[in-house]
N, C-alpha and C positions, 0 to 999 in steps of 0.2 A: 046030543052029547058032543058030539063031532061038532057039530055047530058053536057050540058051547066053548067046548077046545082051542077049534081055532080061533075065537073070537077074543077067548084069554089070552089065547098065543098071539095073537094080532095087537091087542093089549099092552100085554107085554113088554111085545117088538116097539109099539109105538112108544110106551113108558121110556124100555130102557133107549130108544134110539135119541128121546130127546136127552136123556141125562147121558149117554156118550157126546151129542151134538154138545149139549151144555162144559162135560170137561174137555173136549176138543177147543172150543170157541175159549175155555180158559187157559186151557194150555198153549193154544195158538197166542193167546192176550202175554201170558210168560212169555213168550220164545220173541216174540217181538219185544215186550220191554226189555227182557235180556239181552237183544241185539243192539236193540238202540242206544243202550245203557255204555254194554263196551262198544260201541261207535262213538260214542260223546268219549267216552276214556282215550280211545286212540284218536279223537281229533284233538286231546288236550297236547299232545304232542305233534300230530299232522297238519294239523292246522294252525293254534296257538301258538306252541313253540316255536314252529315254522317257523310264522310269517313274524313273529316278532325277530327271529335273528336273520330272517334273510330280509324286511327290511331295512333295519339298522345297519346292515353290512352296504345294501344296495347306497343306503341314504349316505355312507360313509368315502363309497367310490364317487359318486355322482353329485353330491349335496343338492340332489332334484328334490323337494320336497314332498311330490306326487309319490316317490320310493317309499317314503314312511305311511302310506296307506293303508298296506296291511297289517304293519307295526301297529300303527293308531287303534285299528280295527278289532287288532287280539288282544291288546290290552283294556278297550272296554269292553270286550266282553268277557273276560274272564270272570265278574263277578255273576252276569248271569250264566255260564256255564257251569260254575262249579254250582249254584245252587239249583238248578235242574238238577242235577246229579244228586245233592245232596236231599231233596227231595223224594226222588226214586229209588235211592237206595235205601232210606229210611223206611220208606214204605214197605221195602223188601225185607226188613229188620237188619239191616248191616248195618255193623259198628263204625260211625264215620270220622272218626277221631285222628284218623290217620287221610282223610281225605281234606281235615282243615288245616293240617300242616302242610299237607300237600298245595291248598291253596296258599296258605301266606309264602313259599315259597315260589308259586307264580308271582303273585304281587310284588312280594322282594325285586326279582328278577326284572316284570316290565316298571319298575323303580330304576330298576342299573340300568337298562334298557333308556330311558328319559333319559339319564344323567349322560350317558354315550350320544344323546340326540344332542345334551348341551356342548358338549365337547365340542362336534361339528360343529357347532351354529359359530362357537368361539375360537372355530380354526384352531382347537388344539390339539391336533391330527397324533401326537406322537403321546399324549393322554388317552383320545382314544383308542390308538394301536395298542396300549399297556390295558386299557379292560377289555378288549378283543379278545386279547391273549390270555385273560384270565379263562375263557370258557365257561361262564356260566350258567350256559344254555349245559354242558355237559352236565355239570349238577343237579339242574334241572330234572333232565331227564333219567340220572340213575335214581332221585327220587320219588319221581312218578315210574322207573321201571321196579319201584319198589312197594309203592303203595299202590299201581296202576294194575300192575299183572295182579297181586292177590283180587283188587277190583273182578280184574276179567274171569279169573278162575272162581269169583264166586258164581260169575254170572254164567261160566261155562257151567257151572253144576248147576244151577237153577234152570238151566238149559237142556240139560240131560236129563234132570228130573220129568221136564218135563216133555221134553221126549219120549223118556219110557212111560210116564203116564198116558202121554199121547197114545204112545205104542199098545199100551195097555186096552184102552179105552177101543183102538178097533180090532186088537184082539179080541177081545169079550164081542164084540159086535157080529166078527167072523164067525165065533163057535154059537152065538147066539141064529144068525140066518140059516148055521148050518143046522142046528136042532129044530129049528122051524120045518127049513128043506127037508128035511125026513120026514120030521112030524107032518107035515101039512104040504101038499102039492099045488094046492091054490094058492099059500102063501111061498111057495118057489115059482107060481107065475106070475104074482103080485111083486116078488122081486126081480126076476127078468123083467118085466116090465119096467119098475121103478129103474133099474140101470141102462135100460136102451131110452128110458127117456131122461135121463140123465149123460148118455151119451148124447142127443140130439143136444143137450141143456151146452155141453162142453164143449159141441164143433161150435155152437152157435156163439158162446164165448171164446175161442179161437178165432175164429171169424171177424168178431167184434176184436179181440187182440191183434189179426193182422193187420185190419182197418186202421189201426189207432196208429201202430207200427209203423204203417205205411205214410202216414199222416203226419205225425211227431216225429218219428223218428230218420227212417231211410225209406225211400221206394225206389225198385230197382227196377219197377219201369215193366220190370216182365209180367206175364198170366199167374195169377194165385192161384192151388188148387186145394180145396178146403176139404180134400179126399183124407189127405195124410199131415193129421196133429200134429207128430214127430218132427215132421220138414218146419213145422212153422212156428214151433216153439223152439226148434234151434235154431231158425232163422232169426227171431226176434232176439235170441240171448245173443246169437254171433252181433246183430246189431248194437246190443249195449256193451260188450266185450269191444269192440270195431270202436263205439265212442269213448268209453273211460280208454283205453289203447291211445286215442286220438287226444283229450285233453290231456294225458300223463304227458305226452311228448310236448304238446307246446307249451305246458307246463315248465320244463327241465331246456326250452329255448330250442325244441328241433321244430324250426316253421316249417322245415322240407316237407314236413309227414304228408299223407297223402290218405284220402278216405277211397280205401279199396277197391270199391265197388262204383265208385259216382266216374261218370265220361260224360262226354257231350249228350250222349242221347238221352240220359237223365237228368241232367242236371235243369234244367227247368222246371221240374218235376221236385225238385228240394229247395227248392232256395227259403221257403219259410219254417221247414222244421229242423232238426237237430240237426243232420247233415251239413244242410246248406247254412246255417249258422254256424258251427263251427270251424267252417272253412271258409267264411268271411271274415271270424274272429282272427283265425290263424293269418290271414291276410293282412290283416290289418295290424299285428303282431307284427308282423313281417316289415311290414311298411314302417313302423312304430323305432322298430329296430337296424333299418337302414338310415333314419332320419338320424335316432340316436349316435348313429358309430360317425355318420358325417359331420355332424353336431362336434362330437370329440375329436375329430379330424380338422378342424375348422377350428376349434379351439384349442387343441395342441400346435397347430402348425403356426395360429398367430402368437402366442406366449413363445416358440423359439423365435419365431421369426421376429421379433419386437428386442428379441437379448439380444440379435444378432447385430439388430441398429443399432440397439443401445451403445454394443462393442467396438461399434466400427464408424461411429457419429464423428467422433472426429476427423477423421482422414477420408476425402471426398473420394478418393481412387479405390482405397481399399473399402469402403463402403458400398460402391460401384459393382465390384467386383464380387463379394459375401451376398448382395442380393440379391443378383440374378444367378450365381451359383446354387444360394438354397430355392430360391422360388422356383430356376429348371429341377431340380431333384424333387422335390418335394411333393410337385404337380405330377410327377413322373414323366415328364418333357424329354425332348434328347437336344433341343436348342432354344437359346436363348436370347434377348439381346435388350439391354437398357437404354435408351435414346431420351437423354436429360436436355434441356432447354435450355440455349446460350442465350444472353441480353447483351455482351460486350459493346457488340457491333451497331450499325444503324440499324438494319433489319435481324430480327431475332432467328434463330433457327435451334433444330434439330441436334445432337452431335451423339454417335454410338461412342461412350463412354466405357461401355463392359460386353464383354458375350462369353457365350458359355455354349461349348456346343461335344457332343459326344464325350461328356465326363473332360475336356479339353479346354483352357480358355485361349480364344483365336485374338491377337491383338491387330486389330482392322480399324482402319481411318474411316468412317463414312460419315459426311453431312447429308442430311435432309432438312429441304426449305416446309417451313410451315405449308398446308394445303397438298403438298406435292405427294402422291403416291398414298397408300393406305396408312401408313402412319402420321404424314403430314394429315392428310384428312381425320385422321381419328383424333389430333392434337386440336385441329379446329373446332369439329364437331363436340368435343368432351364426351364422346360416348364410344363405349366397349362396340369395339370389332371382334366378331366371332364367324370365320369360316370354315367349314366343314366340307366344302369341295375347293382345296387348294387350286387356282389355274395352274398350269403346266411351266413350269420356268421361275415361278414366283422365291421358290426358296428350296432346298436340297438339303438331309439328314447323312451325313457322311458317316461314316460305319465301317467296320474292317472289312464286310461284304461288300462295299460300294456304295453308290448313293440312292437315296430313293424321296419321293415328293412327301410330304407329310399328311397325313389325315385329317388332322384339323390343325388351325393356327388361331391363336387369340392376341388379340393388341388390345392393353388395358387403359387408359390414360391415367396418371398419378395426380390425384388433386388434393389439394389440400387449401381449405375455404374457398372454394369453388378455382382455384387456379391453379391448372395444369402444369408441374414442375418436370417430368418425365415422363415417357412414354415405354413400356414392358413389353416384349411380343414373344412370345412361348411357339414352339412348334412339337408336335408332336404325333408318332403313329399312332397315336389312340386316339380317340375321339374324347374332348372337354365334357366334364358332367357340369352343370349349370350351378352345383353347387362351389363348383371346383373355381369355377368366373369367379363366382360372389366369393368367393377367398380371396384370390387372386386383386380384387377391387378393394376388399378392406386391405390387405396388407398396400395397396398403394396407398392408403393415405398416411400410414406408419412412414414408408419412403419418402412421399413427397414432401409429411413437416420434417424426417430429416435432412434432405436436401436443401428446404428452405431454412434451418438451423444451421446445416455449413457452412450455405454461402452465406448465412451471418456472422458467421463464426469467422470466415475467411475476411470478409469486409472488415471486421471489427477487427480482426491481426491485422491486415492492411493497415489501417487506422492508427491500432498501436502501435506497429511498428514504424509507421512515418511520423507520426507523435516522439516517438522514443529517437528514430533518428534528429527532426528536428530540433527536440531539446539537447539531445548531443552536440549538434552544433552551433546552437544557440549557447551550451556551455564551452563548447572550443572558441567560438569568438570572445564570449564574455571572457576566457579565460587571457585571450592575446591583447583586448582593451585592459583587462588588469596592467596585463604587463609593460602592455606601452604606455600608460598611464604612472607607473611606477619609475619605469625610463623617464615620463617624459616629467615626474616629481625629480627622481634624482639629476635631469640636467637641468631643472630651474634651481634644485638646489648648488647645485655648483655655479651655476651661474650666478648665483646672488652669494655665493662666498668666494667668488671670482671678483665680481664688482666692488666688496670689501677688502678684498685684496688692494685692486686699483685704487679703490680709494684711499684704504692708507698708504698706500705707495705715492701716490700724485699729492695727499696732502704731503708723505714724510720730503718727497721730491721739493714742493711749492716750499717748505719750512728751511729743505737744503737753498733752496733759491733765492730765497728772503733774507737767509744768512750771507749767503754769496754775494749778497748784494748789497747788504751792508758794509757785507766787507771788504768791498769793493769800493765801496760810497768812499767808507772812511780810509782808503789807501788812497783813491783819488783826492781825495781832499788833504792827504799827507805829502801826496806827491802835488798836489797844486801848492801846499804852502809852502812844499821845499820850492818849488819852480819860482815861488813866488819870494819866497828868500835867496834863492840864486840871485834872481830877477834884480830883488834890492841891492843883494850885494854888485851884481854887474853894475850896475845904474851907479854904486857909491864907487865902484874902482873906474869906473868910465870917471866920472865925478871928480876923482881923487887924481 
């Protein structure tokens, strides 16, 4: 009978042990779909929402394309997210009617979201600012915190349910081993048993989890001891706490963070699991994000620096002067000096045109012949000088403290289509970063085409100005052959009514003379015929 009993009771135990195992294994299958369910709810906001507004914003500072990534990313998946969900939830019998307004208001949104991408693409920066400013990521989200939260608090109760079912289920189990343990002493050895080999079952999965741990995740290099579960089930959780910890922050841009537990003497020991990949990530993060700020550094400083030629293009001196002013500041230099290239002469040279030195500009005479010294060589050679061990005497940084030798000096050549129009030499107590050169060389060729613009600009005033003088005096002479041309019409013309003058004078003179002479004729010939009748008569009284 006892036989009997306990064989019922073993029965039993086994019967009901599978149907607790069976609503355990369902209640476990709830509480996991329920997690998973509101994990997809809260990524429709941590994730989706996210990355579609923080790319659109990134893409709207940067217009890097690579920015819209995750943008891209969340808005295709939005239709397979919501229909996972809408799937699982059905399944659960939840009314999802409120979960498809929910979606077409994601869609709306990575709609606005495209239309903000078009903005940028068409540089209409201050369209975009105006749907920025609308927030419709905020509406967004009070209506997923509207239909999202009833979501999660279904799932929280489908979660407690099954919890206390869970709960249920080893309760009944407990009061069942304990009616056994009374009843039956061989089925309370058959239980000690079953749980010391269920305790060998758990180190030995422990064991198996440190291994994995150690593998995957972090090894810290030290002795495991598989004495004590406790240590190494908070060891492993401190490991995954240590890594979401570690991705949250390079997440939010802190590359600083640091993975706690990793030093030299482990670190060969991670480099292929979590650890040591995420600390290569972050590295490379890091690296990602010094290129980038250099990148914007390099591209703000040649947009001022290009207004600054623009501004000052026309006036050789004051152009001189603006750009060795902003290229020392800007580099963070404390001296400067421009050395532009004279052709006047027979032999060409050097000539220091501007400097800039201690926030001061020094006005200093110096020629340098092509060849001669490091910037005569640098003009020759066409290639960037970069020194990092100043020799002693070469050049001095003046300072209200005194003087002192520079740390590094760069001499840039200015070219522009491969010919050398100026020469830049920077000095500075910092040491030059290589990206800071390669600025320093493009903005020389901004310098050099305007240098070779002035001096055409200047040739070409020359030009027109001796043009301009020329025909000014080409109109002062033309203007004095008028006038003696006109003198010399008005003395032909008085001259030829001069000569009509004379001539009716000489003829009225020759008319007076003709008469004179007539009249003269015929007095002579009155006086001869009186002489000539005296004559007779003397001749008749002689006669007589």
């Amino acid at each position: 009978m006892a036989v009997v009993l306990i064989a019922g009771l073993l029965i039993m135990n086994v019967a009901l042990i599978f149907q607790y195992k069976k609503t355990i294994v369902k209640n476990n299958n709830i509480k996991q779909e329920a997690k998973a369910i509101s994990f997809k709810v809260e990524q429709l906001i941590s994730y989706t929402l996210h990355n579609m507004d923080l790319g659109i914003r990134a893409y709207g500072v940067t217009k890097n394309r690579e920015m819209l990534g995750p943008t891209t990313s969340a808005i295709k998946g939005v239709d397979a997210m919501f229909s996972e969900l809408e799937t699982r939830l059905v399944a659960q019998s939840y009314d999802i009617s409120g979960l498809k307004d929910l979606k077409k208001t994601f869609v709306e949104y990575g709609e606005f979201v495209t239309q903000m991408e078009h903005m940028v693409d068409m540089d209409s920066m201050h369209t975009f600012q105006k749907m920025l400013e609308e927030d419709r990521g905020l509406k967004v989200f009070m209506h997923w915190n509207d239909v999202g939260v009833k979501a999660q608090i279904f799932e929280d109760t489908m979660l407690w349910k099954a919890e206390d079912s869970y709960q249920a289920a080893i309760d009944g189990n407990i009061y069942l081993q304990i009616f056994i343990l009374v009843v039956s002493l061989p089925t309370l050895g058959f239980i000690v048993y079953k749980i010391k080999s269920d305790d060998r079952s758990r180190l030995s999965l422990l064991a198996s989890l440190e291994e994995n741990n150690r593998k995957y995740v972090f090894n810290p290099g030290a002795e495991v001891y598989f004495d004590n579960p406790k240590e190494m089930i908070e060891r492993s959780i401190s490991n995954l706490q240590q890594a979401s910890g570690f991705i949250e922050d390079i997440s939010v841009g802190k590359y600083d963070t640091e993975w706690t537990s990793l030093n030299d003497a482990n670190r060969s020991l991670n480099e292929v699991n979590l650890a040591g990949r995420l600390v290569n990530m972050r590295d490379q993060l890091k690296q990602m994000k010094k290129e980038e700020e250099r990148r914007l550094w390099t591209n703000e400083g040649l947009t001022k620096f290009s207004e600054t030629v623009r501004n000052y293009q026309n006036n050789f001196l004051d152009l001189s002067n603006e750009v060795v002013r902003f290229l020392t500041k800007y580099m963070g230099a404390q001296q400067g000096g421009l050395f532009v290239l004279k052709e006047d002469e027979t032999e060409p040279y050097l000539e220091l045109t501007a400097c800039y030195a201690f926030d001061r500009k020094k006005f200093v005479e110096r020629r340098i012949e092509i060849g001669v010294g490091l910037i005569g060589q640098a003009y020759l050679e066409g290639q960037t000088t970069f020194l990092t061990r100043v020799p002693q005497g070469y050049t001095y940084i003046t300072s209200g403290m005194g003087e002192a030798t520079p740390r590094s000096v760069v001499i840039v050549p200015m070219k522009y289509n491969d010919k050398t129009e100026a020469i830049i030499e920077l000095a500075s107590l910092e040491e030059f970063e290589d990206y800071q050169v390669a600025f320093l060389e493009k903005a020389g060729e901004f310098v050099a085409s305007a240098l070779q613009s002035v001096r055409t600009t200047e040739k070409m005033q020359s030009l027109l100005e001796s043009s301009q003088r020329q025909a000014e005096e080409m109109r002062s002479t033309e203007e004095e052959m008028r006038q003696n041309l006109e003198e010399l019409q008005a003395t032909q013309e008085e001259m030829v009514r001069k000569q009509h003058e004379l001539d009716r004078v000489q003829a009225a003179d020759a008319e007076r003379a003709r008469i004179t002479s007539e009249s003269n004729r015929q007095a002579t010939n009155k006086i001869i015929e009186k002489l000539k009748a005296t004559e007779e008569e003397l001749r008749k009284l002689k006669m007589a």
